[in-house]
LUMNU-547135 format. One record per atom (N, C-alpha, C, O): residue in one letter; x, y, z. Coordinates in steps of 0.1 Angstrom, whole numbers, plus 5000, padded with zeros to 4 digits. Last residue first. Layout:
BEGIN
AXYZ
...
END
This chain:
BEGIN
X502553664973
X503753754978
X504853784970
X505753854975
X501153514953
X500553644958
X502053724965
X502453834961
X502453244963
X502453314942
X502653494944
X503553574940
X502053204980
X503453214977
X503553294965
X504353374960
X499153174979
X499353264984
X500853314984
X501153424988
X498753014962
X498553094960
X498853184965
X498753294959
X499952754973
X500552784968
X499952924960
X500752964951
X498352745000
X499152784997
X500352824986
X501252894987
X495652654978
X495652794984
X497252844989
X497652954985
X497052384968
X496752494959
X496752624970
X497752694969
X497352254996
X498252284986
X497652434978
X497752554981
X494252255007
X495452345014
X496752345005
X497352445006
X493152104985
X492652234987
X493452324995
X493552444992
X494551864989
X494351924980
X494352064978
X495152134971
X493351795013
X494951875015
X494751904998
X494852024997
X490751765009
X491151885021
X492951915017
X493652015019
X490851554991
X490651644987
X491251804995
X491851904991
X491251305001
X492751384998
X492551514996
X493451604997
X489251195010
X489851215023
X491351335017
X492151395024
X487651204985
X487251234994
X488151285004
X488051405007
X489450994972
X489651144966
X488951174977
X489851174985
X489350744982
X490150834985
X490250984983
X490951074989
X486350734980
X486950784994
X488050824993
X488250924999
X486350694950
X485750794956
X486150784971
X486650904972
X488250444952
X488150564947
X487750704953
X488350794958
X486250214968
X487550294969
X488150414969
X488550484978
X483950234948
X484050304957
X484850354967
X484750454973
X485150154927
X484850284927
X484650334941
X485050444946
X486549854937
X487349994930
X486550134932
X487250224937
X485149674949
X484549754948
X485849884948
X486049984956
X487049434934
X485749404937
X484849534935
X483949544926
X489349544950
X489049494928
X487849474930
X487449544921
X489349594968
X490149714963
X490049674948
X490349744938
X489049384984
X487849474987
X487949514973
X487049494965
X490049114994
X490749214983
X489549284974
X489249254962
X489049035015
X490349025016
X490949165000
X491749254998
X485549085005
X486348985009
X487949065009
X487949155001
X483149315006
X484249234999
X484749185008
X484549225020
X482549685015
X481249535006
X482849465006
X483749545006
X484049815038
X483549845026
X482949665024
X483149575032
X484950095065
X484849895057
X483749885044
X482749955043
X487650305070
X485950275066
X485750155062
X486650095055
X488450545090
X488250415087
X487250395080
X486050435082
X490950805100
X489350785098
X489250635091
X490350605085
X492351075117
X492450915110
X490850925112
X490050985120
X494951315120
X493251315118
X493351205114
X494251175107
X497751305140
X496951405130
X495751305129
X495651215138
X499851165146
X499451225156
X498151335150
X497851435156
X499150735141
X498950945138
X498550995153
X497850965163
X498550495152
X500050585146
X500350705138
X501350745132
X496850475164
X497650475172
X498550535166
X499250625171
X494650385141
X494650565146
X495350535159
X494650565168
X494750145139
X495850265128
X495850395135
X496650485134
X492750005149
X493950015156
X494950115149
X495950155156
X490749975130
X491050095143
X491750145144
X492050265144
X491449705122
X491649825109
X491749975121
X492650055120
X491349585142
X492549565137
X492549675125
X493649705119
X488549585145
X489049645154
X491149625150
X491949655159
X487149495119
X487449565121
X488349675131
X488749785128
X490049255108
X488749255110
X488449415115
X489449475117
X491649045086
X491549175090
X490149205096
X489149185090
X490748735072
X492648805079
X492348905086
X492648885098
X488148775061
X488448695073
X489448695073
X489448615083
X486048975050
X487648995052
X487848865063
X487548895075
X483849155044
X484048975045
X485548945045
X486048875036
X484749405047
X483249325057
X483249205056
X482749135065
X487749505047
X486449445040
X486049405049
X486749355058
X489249855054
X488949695052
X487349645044
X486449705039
X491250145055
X490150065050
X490349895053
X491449825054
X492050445070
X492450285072
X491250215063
X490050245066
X494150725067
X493150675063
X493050505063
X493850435056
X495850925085
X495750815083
X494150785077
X493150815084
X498051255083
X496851175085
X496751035079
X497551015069
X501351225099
X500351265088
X499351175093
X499351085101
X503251235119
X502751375118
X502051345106
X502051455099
X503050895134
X503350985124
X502951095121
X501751075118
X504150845173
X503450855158
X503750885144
X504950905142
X507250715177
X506750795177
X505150795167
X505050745156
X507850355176
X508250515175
X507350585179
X506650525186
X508550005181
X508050145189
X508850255181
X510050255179
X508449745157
X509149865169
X508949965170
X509050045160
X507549455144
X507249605150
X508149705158
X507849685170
X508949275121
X508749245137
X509049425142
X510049485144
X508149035097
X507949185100
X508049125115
X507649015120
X507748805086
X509348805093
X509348955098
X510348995102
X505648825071
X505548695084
X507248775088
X507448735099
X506248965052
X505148995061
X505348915072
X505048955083
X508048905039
X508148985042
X507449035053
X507849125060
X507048615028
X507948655040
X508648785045
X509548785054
X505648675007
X505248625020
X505748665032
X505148715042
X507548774990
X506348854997
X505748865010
X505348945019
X508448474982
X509048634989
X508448704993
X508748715005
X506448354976
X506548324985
X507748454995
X507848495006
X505548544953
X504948574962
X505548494978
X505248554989
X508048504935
X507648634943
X506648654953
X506748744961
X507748214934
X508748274942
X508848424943
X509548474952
X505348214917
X505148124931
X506448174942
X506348164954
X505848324895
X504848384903
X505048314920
X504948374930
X506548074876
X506848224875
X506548314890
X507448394893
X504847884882
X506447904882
X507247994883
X508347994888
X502547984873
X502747984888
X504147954888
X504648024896
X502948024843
X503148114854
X503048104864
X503448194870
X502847704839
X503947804838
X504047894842
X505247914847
X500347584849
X501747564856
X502747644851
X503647654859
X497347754857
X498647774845
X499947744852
X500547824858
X495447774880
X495747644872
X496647644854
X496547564845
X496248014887
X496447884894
X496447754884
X497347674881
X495348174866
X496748164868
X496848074878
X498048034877
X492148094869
X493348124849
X494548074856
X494847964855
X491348174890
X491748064886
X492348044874
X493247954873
X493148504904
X491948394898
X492048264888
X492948254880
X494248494935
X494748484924
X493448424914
X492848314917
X493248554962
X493848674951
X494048634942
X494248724934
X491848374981
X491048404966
X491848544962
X491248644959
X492448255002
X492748425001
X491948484989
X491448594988
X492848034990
X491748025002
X491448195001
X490348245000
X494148024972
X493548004974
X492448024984
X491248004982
X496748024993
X496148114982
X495148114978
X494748224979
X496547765001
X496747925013
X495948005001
X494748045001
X497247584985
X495747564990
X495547744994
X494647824991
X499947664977
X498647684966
X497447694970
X496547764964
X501047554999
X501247724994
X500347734986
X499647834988
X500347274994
X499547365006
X499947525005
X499147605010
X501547264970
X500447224969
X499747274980
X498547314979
X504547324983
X504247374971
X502447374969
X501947494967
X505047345017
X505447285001
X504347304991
X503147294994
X505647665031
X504947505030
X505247445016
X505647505006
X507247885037
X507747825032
X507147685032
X507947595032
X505048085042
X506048075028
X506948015030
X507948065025
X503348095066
X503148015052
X504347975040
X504447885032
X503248095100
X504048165081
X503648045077
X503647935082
X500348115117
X501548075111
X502248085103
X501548085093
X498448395132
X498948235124
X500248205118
X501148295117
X499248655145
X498948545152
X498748415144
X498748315151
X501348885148
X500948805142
X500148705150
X500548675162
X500349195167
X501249055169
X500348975158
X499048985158
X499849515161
X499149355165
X499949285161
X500249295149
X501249725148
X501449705163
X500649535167
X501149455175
X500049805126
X501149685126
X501449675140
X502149565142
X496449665121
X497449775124
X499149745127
X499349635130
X495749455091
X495849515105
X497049615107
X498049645101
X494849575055
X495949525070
X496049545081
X496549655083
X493549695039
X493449525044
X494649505049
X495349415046
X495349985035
X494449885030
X494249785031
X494649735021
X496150345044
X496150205045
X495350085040
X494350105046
X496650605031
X496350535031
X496650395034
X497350335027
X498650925046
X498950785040
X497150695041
X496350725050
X499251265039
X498451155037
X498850975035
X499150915024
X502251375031
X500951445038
X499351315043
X498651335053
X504951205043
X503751205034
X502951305041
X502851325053
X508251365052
X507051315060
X505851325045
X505751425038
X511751385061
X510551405053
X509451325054
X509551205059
X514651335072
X513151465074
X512151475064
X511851585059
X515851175065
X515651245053
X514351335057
X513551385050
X515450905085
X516750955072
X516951095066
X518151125063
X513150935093
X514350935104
X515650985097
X516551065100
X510951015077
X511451035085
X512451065095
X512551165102
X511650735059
X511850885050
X511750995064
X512651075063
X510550515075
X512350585070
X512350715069
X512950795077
X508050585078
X509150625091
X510550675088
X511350765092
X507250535050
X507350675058
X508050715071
X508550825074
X507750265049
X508350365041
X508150485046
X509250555045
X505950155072
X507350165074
X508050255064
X508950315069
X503850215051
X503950285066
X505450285072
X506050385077
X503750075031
X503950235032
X504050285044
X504550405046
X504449815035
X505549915033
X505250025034
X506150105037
X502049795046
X502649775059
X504049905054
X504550005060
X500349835025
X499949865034
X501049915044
X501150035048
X501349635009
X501949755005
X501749845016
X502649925019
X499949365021
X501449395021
X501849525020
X502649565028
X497349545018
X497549455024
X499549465029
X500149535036
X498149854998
X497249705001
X497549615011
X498749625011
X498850215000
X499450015000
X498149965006
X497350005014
X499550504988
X498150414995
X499450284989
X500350274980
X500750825002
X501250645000
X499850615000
X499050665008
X501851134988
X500751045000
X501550914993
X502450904985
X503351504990
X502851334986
X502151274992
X501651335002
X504351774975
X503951694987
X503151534979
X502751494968
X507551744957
X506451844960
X505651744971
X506251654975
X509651604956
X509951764955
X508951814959
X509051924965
X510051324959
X509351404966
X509951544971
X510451584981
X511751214936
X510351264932
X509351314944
X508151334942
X514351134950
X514151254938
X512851294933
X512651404928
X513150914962
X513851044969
X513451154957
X512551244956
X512350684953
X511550774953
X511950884954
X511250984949
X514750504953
X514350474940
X513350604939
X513150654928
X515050504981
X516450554975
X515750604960
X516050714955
X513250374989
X513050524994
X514450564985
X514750684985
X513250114981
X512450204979
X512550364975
X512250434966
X515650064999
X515750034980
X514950134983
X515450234988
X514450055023
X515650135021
X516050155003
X516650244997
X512549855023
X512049995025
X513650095016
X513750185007
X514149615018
X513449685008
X512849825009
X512749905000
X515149615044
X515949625031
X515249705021
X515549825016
X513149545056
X513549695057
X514549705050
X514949825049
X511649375050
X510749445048
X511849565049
X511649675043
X513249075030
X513449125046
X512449285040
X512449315028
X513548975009
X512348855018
X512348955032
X511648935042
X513349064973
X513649084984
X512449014998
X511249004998
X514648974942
X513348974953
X514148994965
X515248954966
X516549134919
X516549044927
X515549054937
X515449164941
X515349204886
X516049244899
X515949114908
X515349014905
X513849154865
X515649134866
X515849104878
X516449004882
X511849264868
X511849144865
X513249084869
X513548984875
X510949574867
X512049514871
X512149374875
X512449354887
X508449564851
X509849594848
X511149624852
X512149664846
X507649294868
X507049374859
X508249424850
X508949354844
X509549184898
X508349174890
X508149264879
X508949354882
X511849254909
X511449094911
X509949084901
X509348974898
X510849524933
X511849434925
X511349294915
X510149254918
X507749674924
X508349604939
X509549544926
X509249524914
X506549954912
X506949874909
X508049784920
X509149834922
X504350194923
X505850184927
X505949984921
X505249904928
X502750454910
X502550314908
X503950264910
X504750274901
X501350784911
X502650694908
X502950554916
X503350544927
X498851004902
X498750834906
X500650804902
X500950814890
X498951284910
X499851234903
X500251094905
X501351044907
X495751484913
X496751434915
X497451334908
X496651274900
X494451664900
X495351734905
X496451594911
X497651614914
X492051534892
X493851564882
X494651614889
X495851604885
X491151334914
X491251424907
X492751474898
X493951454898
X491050954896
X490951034906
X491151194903
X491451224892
X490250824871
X489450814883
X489450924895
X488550964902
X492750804859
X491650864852
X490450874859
X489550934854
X494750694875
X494650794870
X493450834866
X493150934872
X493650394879
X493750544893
X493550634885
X492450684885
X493750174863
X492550294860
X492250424870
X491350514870
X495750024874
X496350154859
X494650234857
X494450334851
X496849934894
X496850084896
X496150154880
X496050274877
X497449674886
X496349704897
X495849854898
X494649884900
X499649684883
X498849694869
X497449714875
X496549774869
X501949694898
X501549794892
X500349794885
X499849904882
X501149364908
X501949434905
X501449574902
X500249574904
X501449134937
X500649204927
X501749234924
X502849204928
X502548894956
X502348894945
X501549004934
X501048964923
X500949124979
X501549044977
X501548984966
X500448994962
X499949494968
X499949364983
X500949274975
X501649314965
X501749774956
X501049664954
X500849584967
X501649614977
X501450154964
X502349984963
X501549854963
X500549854970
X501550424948
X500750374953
X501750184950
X502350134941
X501950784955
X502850644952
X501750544963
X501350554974
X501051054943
X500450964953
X500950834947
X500550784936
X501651424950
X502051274940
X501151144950
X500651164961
X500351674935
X500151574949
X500651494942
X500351474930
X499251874918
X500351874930
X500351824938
X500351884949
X499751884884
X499651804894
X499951884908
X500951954908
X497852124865
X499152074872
X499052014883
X498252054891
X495652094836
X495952114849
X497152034853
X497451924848
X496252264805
X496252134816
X496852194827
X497652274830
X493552494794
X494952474800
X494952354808
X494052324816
END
């Protein structure tokens, strides 16, 4: 008999990514749960759409495009940029719509309470936006040095960009779910007292871990990713199923 999902786990790209980052989750993690891969505007198959440069616009699209699929319990993992959305996506769904993730992951991003401290990038001219990137090593050299897809590519990320650099924090409450925070050991953006810093915004269980890699840990050393997350999801795992046995039982 196939097993039934009962965790969704909407998972958001960093900057310039897209869904495709996600596509070996499923088969990696336990069945019970339901890898869903949130496609940002402006890219993949919504190419059409229009990019978005403001973070709480977009939160608000988001949570309109997910509503209908948190029927049963859920989590968020985000990267870097996705990082930040999942976290602000949970407050919405919060304040809007009483509704709360069982589990958020976080990934190569400081905590959001830390003040930026370098300079925006998205809007430098063209050849120092390229150096930046570069430097970040997300893009591999195939697509930097393809002038047609950086054509392509260069105005979602510098949108991206600016989602992050125009982010400006405000005080709530914790969040009633657990937090799991990851970084890399060669991470020169995030270090580790900036990955810590997450356990300010649960009022429930957080835990951290730094892993082998540079800025974008999460392609480098995937499995072992993996394995932690199923690790840290497993416990609520195991409290879905038993309550749902015991609803069954009554």
């Amino acid at each position: 008999m196939k097993q039934k999902n009962t965790l969704r786990l909407f998972c958001i790209p960093y900057a310039g990514g897209s869904v495709s980052i996600y596509r070996n989750w499923p088969n990696c993690l336990p069945k019970a749960i339901e890898v869903c891969p949130i496609e940002l505007p402006g890219r993949g198959n919504r190419s059409k759409e229009n990019l978005f440069n403001n973070l709480l616009s977009l939160v608000k699209t988001l949570a309109k495009d997910i509503l209908h699929s948190l029927d049963k319990p859920f989590a968020f993992f985000g990267h870097s940029m996705g990082a930040l959305i999942s976290f602000e996506l949970a407050r919405f769904l919060r304040r809007k719509n009483n509704l709360s993730p069982i589990h958020i992951f976080v990934s190569g991003r400081c905590a959001p309470q830390i003040p930026r401290s370098k300079p925006p990038i998205n809007q430098l001219p063209e050849a120092e936006f390229v150096e930046e990137l570069c430097r970040l090593n997300g893009m591999p050299g195939s697509v930097l040095q393809n002038s047609e897809l950086m054509e392509l590519m260069l105005p979602v990320i510098r949108a991206d960009f600016a989602i992050c650099e125009t982010y400006s924090y405000s005080v709530e409450e914790p969040l009633e779910c657990s937090i799991s925070a990851f970084g890399g050991l060669q991470d020169n953006e995030v270090n580790r007292e900036e990955i810590v810093a997450w356990s300010q915004q649960t009022r429930k269980g957080f835990t951290y871990r730094m892993f082998p890699g540079d800025h974008f840990f999460l392609k480098s050393n995937e499995e072992l990713l993996l394995r932690a997350i199923a690790q840290d999801i497993t416990p609520h795992l195991n409290n879905i199923i038993k309550n749902n046995s015991n609803n069954y039982s009554v």
